[in-house]
Structures are given as C-alpha cells and as structure tokens.
N, C-alpha and C positions, 0 to 999 in steps of 0.2 A: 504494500500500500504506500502510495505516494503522501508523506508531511505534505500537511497541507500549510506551511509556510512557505514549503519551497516552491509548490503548486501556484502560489500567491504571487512567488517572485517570479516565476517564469510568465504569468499571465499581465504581471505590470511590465517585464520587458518585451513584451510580445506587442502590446498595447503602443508601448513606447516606439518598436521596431515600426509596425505599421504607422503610424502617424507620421512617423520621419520620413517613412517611405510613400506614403502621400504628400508629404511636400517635395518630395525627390520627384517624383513623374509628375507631377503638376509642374516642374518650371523649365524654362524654356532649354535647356540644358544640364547634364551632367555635370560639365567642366565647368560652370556657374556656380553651381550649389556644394561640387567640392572645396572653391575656394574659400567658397561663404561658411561654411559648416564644417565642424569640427570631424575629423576620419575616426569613423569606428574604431576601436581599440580590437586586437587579436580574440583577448579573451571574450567582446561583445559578439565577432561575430562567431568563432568559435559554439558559444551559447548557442547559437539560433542553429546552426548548423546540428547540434546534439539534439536540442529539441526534434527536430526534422526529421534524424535518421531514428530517434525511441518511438516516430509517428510512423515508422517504417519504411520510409526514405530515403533508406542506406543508397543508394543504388542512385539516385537521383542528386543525392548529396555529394559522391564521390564525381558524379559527371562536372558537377558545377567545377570541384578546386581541378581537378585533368583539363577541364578546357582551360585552365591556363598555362598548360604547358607544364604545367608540376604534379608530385605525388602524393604531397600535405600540405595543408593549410600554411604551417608557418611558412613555409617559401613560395607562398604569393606575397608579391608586391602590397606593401602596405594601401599603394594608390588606386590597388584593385579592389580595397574592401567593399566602397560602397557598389560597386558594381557586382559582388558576392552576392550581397542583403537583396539587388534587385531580382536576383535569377532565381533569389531561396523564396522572395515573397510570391514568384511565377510557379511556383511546384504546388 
C-alpha cells in the first residue's frame, strides 16, 4: 500500500508538472520559455519519469531518454529537460 503522504506529494508534483507544462505549449516557443523559466532539476524530472514507468510505462519511458541519443537519464543534456517533461506529458 502506497503512504499516502507520499501519494500527496506525487499528486502536488504532478499538478505542478502539468500547469508548467500548460504554460510551456501555450507560448509561442520553446527556446522562449527556457530562457524565461527556471530548467527542471534531474531529480524533478527523474520523479515524473518513475511515476510513468510504476503506471506501467517502462517501455515508453525508456523511448523518450534513447531518443536522445543516450542510455540514462543523467547523460541527457541538462537543456533537454524540459523537452523530456513535454514527451512524458504526450504518453
């Protein structure tokens, strides 16, 4: 059985990921909104990526970090995160 604190905190970062990612596709660009807007930290998108594969998404999860050319997470480019968040919010 899942703590339902930590149930709590993945439901207010999930909340949080979408909202940021409706103002992310609402503006006129990408390379806008990264300057403007702080880059997700490893360990946020990490999170969202774990959430995704216990939803049973392994397989969709591992597509997303391969299409950049690598094996894991940490050796994507920092500059690729928010472009991670946009492909995970597509699944």
């Amino acid at each position: 059985m899942v703590d339902e604190k930590i149930a709590n905190r993945i439901v207010a970062d999930l909340r949080s990921l979408a909202d940021n990612l409706e103002k992310l596709t609402s503006s006129p660009s990408i390379q806008e909104v990264s300057t403007e807007k702080e880059i997700p930290t490893l360990e946020e998108v990490r999170h969202v990526l774990a959430t995704l594969s216990q939803e049973g998404k392994q397989v969709e999860v591992k597509e997303i970090i391969t299409s950049f050319g690598v094996k894991k997470l940490s050796d994507v480019p920092e500059e690729k995160y928010i472009e991670i968040l946009e492909k995970a919010a597509r699944i």
